[in-house]
Backbone as a ProteinNet text record, in pm:
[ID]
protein_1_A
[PRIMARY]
XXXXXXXXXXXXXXXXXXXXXXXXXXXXXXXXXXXXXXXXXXXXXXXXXXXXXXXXX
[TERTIARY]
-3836.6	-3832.7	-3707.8	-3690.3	-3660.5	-3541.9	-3397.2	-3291.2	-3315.3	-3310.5	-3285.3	-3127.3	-3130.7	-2943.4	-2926.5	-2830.1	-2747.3	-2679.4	-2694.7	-2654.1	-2487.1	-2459.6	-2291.9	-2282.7	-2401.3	-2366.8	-2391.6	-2362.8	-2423.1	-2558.4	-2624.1	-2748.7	-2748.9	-2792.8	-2802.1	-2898.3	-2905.7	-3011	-3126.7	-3251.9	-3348.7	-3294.4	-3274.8	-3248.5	-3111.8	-3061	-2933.9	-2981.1	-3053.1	-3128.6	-3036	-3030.6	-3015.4	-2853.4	-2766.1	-2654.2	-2575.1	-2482.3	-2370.3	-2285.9	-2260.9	-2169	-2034.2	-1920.6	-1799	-1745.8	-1752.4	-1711.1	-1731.1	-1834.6	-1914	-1883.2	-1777.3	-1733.2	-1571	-1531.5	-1373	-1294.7	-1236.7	-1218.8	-1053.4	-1044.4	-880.8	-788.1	-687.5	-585.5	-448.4	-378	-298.6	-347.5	-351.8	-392.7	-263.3	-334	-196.3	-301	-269.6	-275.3	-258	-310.7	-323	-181.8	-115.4	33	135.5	120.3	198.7	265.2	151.1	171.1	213	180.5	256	378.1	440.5	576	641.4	542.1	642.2	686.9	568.3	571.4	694.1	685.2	794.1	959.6	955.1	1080.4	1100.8	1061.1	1051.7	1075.7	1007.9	1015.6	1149.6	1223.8	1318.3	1452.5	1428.2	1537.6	1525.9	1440.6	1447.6	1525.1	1486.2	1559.5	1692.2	1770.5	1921.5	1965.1	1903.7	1936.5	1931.5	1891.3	1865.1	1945.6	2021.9	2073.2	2253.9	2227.2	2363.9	2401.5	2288.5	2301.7	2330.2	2306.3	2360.9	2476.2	2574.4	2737.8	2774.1
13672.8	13680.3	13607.7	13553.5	13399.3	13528.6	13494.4	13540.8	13489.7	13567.8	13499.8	13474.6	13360.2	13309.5	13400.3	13465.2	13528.5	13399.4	13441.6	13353.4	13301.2	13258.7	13310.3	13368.8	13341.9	13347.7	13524.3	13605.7	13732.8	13706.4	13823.8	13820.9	13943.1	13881.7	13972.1	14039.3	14122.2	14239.7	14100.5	14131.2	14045.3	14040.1	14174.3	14170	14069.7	14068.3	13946.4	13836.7	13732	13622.4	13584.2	13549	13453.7	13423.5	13505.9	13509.1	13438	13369.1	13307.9	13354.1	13307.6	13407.7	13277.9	13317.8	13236	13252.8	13362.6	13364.8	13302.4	13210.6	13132.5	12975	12909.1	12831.8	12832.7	12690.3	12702.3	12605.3	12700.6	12572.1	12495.9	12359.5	12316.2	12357.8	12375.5	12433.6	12549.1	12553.6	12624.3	12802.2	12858.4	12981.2	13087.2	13207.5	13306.6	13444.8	13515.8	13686.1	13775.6	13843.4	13938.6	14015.8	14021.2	14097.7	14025.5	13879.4	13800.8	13791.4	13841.8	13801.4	13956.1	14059.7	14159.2	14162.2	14111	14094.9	14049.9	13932.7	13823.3	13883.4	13962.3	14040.5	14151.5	14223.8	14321.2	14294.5	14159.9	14055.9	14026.9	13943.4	13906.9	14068.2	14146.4	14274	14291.2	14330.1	14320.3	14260.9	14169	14046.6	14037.1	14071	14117	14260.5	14331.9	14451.5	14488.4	14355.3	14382.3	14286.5	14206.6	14096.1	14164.6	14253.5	14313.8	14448.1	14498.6	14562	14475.6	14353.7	14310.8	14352.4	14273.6	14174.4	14322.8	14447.8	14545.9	14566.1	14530.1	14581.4	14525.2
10592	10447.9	10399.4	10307.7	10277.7	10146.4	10146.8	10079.2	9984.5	9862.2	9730.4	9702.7	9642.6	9630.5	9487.8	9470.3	9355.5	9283.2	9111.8	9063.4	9022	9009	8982.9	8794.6	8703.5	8575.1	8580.9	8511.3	8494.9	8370.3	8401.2	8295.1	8230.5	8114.4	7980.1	7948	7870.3	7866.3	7786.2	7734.7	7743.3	7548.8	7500.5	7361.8	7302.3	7395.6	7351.4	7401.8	7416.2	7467	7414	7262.4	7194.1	7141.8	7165.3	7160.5	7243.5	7217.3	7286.7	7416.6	7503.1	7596.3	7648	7563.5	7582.2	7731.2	7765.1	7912.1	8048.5	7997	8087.4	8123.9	8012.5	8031	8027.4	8128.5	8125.4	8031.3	7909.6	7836.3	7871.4	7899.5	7898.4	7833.6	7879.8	7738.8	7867.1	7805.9	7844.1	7845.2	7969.4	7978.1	7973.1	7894.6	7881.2	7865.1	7961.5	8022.5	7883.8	7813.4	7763	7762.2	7863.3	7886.9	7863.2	7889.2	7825.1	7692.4	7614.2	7453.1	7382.6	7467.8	7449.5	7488.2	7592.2	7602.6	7526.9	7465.9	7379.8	7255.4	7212	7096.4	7072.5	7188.4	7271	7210.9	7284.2	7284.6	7133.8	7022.7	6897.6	6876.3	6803.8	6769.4	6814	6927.1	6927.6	6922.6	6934.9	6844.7	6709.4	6658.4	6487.1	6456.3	6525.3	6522.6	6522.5	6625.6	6643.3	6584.8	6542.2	6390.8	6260	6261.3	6158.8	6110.9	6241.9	6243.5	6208.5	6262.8	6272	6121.6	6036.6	5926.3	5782.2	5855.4	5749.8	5818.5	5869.5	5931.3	5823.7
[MASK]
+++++++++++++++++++++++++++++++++++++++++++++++++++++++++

């Protein structure tokens, strides 16, 4: 009995046919992690904070 090959895309329920799925392609561009941009945020947030603190002495 002859293996069926698995696909690499995942499949969608039959009711979303028609919908888009972004995850499926790789687009060029500079990539950045979800945790990244919370750090960065982290960082800013806090350099406003002790700038801000300076700037009432």
């Amino acid at each position: 009995m002859a293996k069926k090959v698995k696909k690499e895309t995942a499949e969608l329920p039959p009711a979303r046919a028609g919908l888009l799925r972004f995850w499926d392609e790789e687009a060029p561009g500079i990539k950045v992690k979800p945790d990244h941009i919370l750090y960065a945020c982290g960082i800013v947030a806090a350099i406003l904070a002790i700038l801000h603190a300076m700037a009432s002495l």
